[in-house]
C-alpha positions as CSV (number, residue, x, y, z in Angstrom):
1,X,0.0,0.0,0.0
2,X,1.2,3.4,-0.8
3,X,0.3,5.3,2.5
4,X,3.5,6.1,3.1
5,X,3.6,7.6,-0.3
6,X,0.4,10.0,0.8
7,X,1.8,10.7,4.0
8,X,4.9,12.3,3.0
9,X,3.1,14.4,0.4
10,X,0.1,15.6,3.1
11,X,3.6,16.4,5.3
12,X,4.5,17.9,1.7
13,X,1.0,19.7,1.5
14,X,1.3,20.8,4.8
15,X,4.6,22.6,5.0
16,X,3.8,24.2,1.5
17,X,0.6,25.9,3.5
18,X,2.9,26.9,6.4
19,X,5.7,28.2,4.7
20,X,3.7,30.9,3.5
21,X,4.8,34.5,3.8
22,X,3.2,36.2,6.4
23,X,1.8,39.6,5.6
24,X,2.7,42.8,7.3
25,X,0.2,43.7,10.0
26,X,-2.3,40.8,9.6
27,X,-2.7,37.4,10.3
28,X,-3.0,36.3,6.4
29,X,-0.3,34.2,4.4
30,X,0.3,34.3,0.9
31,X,0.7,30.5,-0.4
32,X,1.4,29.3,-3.7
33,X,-1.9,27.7,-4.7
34,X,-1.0,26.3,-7.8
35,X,2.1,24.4,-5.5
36,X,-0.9,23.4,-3.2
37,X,-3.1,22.2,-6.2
38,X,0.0,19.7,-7.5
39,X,0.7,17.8,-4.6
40,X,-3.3,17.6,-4.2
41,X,-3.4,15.9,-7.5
42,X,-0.2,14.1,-6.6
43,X,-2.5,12.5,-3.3
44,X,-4.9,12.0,-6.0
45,X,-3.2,10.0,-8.0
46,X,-1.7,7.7,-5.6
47,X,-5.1,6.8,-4.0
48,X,-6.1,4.9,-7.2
49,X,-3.0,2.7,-6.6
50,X,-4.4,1.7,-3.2
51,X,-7.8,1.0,-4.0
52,X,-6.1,-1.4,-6.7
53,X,-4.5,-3.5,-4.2
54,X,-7.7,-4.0,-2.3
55,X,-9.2,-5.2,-5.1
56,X,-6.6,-7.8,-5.6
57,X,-6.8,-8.9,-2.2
58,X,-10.4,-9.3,-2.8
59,X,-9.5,-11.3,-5.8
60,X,-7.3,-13.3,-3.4
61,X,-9.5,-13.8,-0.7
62,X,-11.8,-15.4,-3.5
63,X,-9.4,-17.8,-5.4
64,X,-8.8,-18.8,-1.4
65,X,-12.8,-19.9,-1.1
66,X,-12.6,-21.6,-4.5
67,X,-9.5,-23.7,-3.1
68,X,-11.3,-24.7,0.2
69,X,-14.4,-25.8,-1.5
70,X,-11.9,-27.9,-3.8
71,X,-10.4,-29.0,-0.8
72,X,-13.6,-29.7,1.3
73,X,-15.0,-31.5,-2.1
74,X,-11.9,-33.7,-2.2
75,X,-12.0,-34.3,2.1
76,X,-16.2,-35.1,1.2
77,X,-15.3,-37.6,-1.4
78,X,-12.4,-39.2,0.3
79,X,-14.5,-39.5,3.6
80,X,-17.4,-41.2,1.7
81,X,-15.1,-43.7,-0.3
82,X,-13.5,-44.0,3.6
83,X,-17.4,-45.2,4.1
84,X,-18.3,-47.2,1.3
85,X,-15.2,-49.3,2.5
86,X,-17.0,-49.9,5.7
87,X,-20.5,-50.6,4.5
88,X,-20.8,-54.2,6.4
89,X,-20.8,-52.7,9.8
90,X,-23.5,-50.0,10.9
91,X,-21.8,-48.6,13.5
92,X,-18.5,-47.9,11.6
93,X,-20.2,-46.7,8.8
94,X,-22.2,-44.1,10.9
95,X,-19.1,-42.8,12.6
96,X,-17.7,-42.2,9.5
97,X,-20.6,-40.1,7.9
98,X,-20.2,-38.0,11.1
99,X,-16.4,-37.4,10.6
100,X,-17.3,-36.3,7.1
101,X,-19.9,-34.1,8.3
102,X,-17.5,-32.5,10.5
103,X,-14.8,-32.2,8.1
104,X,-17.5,-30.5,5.9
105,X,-19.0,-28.5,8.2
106,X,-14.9,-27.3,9.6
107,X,-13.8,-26.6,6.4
108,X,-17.2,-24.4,5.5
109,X,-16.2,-22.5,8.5
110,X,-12.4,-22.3,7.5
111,X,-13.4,-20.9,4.0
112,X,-16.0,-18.3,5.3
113,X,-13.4,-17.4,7.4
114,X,-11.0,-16.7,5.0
115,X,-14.1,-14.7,3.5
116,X,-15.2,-12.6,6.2
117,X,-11.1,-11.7,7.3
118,X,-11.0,-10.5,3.2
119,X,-13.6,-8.4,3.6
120,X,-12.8,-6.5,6.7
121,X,-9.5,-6.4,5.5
122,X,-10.7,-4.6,2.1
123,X,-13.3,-2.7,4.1
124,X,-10.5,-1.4,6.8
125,X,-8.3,0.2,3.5
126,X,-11.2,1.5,2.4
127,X,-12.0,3.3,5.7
128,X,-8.6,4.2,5.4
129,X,-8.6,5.6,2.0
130,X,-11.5,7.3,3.3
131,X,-10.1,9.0,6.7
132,X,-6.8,9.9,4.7
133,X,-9.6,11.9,2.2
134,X,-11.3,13.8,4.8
135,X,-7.8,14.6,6.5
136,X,-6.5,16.1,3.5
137,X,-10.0,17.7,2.9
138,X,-10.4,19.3,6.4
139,X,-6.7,20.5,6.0
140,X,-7.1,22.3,2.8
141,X,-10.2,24.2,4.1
142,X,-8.6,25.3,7.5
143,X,-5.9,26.3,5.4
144,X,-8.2,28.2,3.5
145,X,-10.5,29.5,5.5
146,X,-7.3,30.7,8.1
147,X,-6.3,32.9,4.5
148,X,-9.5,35.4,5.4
149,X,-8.9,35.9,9.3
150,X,-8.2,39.7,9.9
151,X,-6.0,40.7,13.1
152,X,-9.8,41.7,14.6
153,X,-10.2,37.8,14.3
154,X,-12.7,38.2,12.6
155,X,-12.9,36.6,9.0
156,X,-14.9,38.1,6.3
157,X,-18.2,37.2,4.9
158,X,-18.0,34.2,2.8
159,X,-19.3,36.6,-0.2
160,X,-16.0,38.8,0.2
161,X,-14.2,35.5,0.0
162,X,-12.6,34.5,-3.7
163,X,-14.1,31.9,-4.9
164,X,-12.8,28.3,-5.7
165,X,-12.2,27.1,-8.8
166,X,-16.1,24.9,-10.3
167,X,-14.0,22.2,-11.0
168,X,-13.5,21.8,-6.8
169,X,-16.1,20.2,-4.2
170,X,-17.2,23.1,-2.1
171,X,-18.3,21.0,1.4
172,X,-19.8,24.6,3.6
Protein backbone atom coordinates (compact mmCIF):
# COMPACT_ATOMS: atom_id res chain seq x y z
CA UNK A 1 0.00 0.00 0.00
CA UNK A 2 1.24 3.37 -0.80
CA UNK A 3 0.33 5.25 2.47
CA UNK A 4 3.54 6.13 3.13
CA UNK A 5 3.57 7.63 -0.33
CA UNK A 6 0.39 10.05 0.84
CA UNK A 7 1.81 10.68 4.03
CA UNK A 8 4.86 12.26 2.96
CA UNK A 9 3.09 14.44 0.40
CA UNK A 10 0.09 15.57 3.06
CA UNK A 11 3.57 16.42 5.33
CA UNK A 12 4.52 17.91 1.72
CA UNK A 13 1.00 19.68 1.51
CA UNK A 14 1.32 20.82 4.82
CA UNK A 15 4.59 22.55 5.01
CA UNK A 16 3.75 24.19 1.53
CA UNK A 17 0.60 25.86 3.45
CA UNK A 18 2.88 26.94 6.44
CA UNK A 19 5.67 28.22 4.67
CA UNK A 20 3.74 30.92 3.48
CA UNK A 21 4.84 34.51 3.80
CA UNK A 22 3.16 36.22 6.44
CA UNK A 23 1.84 39.61 5.59
CA UNK A 24 2.74 42.84 7.31
CA UNK A 25 0.25 43.68 10.03
CA UNK A 26 -2.27 40.81 9.59
CA UNK A 27 -2.69 37.36 10.34
CA UNK A 28 -3.01 36.32 6.44
CA UNK A 29 -0.33 34.21 4.45
CA UNK A 30 0.28 34.25 0.86
CA UNK A 31 0.71 30.53 -0.42
CA UNK A 32 1.43 29.27 -3.66
CA UNK A 33 -1.86 27.73 -4.69
CA UNK A 34 -0.99 26.31 -7.85
CA UNK A 35 2.13 24.35 -5.53
CA UNK A 36 -0.91 23.42 -3.17
CA UNK A 37 -3.07 22.19 -6.22
CA UNK A 38 -0.02 19.74 -7.47
CA UNK A 39 0.67 17.83 -4.59
CA UNK A 40 -3.33 17.63 -4.20
CA UNK A 41 -3.45 15.91 -7.49
CA UNK A 42 -0.23 14.10 -6.64
CA UNK A 43 -2.54 12.52 -3.32
CA UNK A 44 -4.95 11.98 -5.97
CA UNK A 45 -3.23 9.96 -8.02
CA UNK A 46 -1.69 7.73 -5.61
CA UNK A 47 -5.08 6.80 -4.05
CA UNK A 48 -6.05 4.89 -7.23
CA UNK A 49 -3.02 2.70 -6.59
CA UNK A 50 -4.37 1.74 -3.17
CA UNK A 51 -7.75 1.01 -4.02
CA UNK A 52 -6.10 -1.38 -6.70
CA UNK A 53 -4.45 -3.49 -4.24
CA UNK A 54 -7.66 -4.03 -2.31
CA UNK A 55 -9.18 -5.19 -5.07
CA UNK A 56 -6.58 -7.78 -5.61
CA UNK A 57 -6.83 -8.90 -2.16
CA UNK A 58 -10.41 -9.25 -2.79
CA UNK A 59 -9.52 -11.34 -5.82
CA UNK A 60 -7.29 -13.34 -3.40
CA UNK A 61 -9.53 -13.75 -0.66
CA UNK A 62 -11.84 -15.44 -3.48
CA UNK A 63 -9.36 -17.76 -5.39
CA UNK A 64 -8.81 -18.78 -1.44
CA UNK A 65 -12.81 -19.94 -1.10
CA UNK A 66 -12.55 -21.61 -4.55
CA UNK A 67 -9.55 -23.68 -3.10
CA UNK A 68 -11.34 -24.68 0.20
CA UNK A 69 -14.38 -25.80 -1.49
CA UNK A 70 -11.94 -27.91 -3.81
CA UNK A 71 -10.44 -28.96 -0.84
CA UNK A 72 -13.60 -29.67 1.26
CA UNK A 73 -15.01 -31.50 -2.11
CA UNK A 74 -11.87 -33.66 -2.25
CA UNK A 75 -12.05 -34.26 2.09
CA UNK A 76 -16.16 -35.13 1.20
CA UNK A 77 -15.29 -37.64 -1.45
CA UNK A 78 -12.45 -39.24 0.29
CA UNK A 79 -14.52 -39.48 3.59
CA UNK A 80 -17.36 -41.15 1.68
CA UNK A 81 -15.13 -43.66 -0.29
CA UNK A 82 -13.52 -44.03 3.65
CA UNK A 83 -17.36 -45.24 4.06
CA UNK A 84 -18.32 -47.22 1.26
CA UNK A 85 -15.24 -49.29 2.48
CA UNK A 86 -17.00 -49.93 5.70
CA UNK A 87 -20.49 -50.57 4.51
CA UNK A 88 -20.75 -54.17 6.43
CA UNK A 89 -20.78 -52.67 9.78
CA UNK A 90 -23.54 -50.04 10.87
CA UNK A 91 -21.84 -48.57 13.54
CA UNK A 92 -18.48 -47.86 11.62
CA UNK A 93 -20.24 -46.70 8.82
CA UNK A 94 -22.22 -44.12 10.85
CA UNK A 95 -19.06 -42.78 12.62
CA UNK A 96 -17.70 -42.15 9.53
CA UNK A 97 -20.58 -40.14 7.86
CA UNK A 98 -20.24 -37.98 11.13
CA UNK A 99 -16.40 -37.41 10.61
CA UNK A 100 -17.31 -36.35 7.13
CA UNK A 101 -19.89 -34.13 8.32
CA UNK A 102 -17.55 -32.54 10.53
CA UNK A 103 -14.76 -32.22 8.06
CA UNK A 104 -17.51 -30.48 5.92
CA UNK A 105 -18.97 -28.47 8.15
CA UNK A 106 -14.87 -27.29 9.57
CA UNK A 107 -13.80 -26.61 6.37
CA UNK A 108 -17.19 -24.43 5.52
CA UNK A 109 -16.22 -22.53 8.51
CA UNK A 110 -12.42 -22.26 7.49
CA UNK A 111 -13.40 -20.85 4.01
CA UNK A 112 -16.02 -18.33 5.34
CA UNK A 113 -13.39 -17.36 7.43
CA UNK A 114 -10.98 -16.68 5.03
CA UNK A 115 -14.12 -14.74 3.50
CA UNK A 116 -15.25 -12.60 6.23
CA UNK A 117 -11.12 -11.69 7.29
CA UNK A 118 -11.02 -10.49 3.23
CA UNK A 119 -13.60 -8.44 3.62
CA UNK A 120 -12.79 -6.54 6.75
CA UNK A 121 -9.45 -6.41 5.55
CA UNK A 122 -10.67 -4.61 2.09
CA UNK A 123 -13.25 -2.71 4.10
CA UNK A 124 -10.45 -1.45 6.80
CA UNK A 125 -8.35 0.20 3.48
CA UNK A 126 -11.25 1.50 2.43
CA UNK A 127 -11.97 3.30 5.72
CA UNK A 128 -8.55 4.18 5.43
CA UNK A 129 -8.64 5.65 2.02
CA UNK A 130 -11.52 7.31 3.35
CA UNK A 131 -10.09 8.99 6.72
CA UNK A 132 -6.84 9.92 4.66
CA UNK A 133 -9.64 11.95 2.17
CA UNK A 134 -11.29 13.76 4.81
CA UNK A 135 -7.81 14.62 6.51
CA UNK A 136 -6.50 16.12 3.50
CA UNK A 137 -9.96 17.74 2.94
CA UNK A 138 -10.37 19.30 6.43
CA UNK A 139 -6.73 20.47 5.97
CA UNK A 140 -7.10 22.33 2.80
CA UNK A 141 -10.15 24.24 4.12
CA UNK A 142 -8.63 25.26 7.54
CA UNK A 143 -5.86 26.29 5.44
CA UNK A 144 -8.20 28.16 3.50
CA UNK A 145 -10.48 29.52 5.53
CA UNK A 146 -7.32 30.68 8.12
CA UNK A 147 -6.32 32.94 4.55
CA UNK A 148 -9.50 35.37 5.39
CA UNK A 149 -8.92 35.95 9.34
CA UNK A 150 -8.18 39.70 9.91
CA UNK A 151 -6.05 40.72 13.06
CA UNK A 152 -9.80 41.75 14.59
CA UNK A 153 -10.20 37.79 14.32
CA UNK A 154 -12.71 38.16 12.60
CA UNK A 155 -12.85 36.59 9.04
CA UNK A 156 -14.88 38.12 6.31
CA UNK A 157 -18.22 37.25 4.89
CA UNK A 158 -18.00 34.20 2.80
CA UNK A 159 -19.29 36.59 -0.21
CA UNK A 160 -15.99 38.82 0.20
CA UNK A 161 -14.17 35.51 0.04
CA UNK A 162 -12.63 34.48 -3.71
CA UNK A 163 -14.14 31.89 -4.94
CA UNK A 164 -12.82 28.30 -5.65
CA UNK A 165 -12.24 27.12 -8.84
CA UNK A 166 -16.14 24.87 -10.30
CA UNK A 167 -14.03 22.21 -11.03
CA UNK A 168 -13.48 21.76 -6.76
CA UNK A 169 -16.07 20.20 -4.17
CA UNK A 170 -17.16 23.10 -2.08
CA UNK A 171 -18.31 21.04 1.36
CA UNK A 172 -19.82 24.62 3.57
Amino acid sequence: MNGTNVDRLLEKLETTLLSGKKQMFSNMYLIDVNKCLAIIQQIKSELPQDLAEAKVILRNCEKLKEEAAIEADGIIAAAQEHARTLVDENAIRQESERQAEELVKKAGAYADGLVEQSYNQVNNMYLEVENVMRNMLQQVMESRDSLFVSDDGQGQSSQDMPQMPSNMPQNR
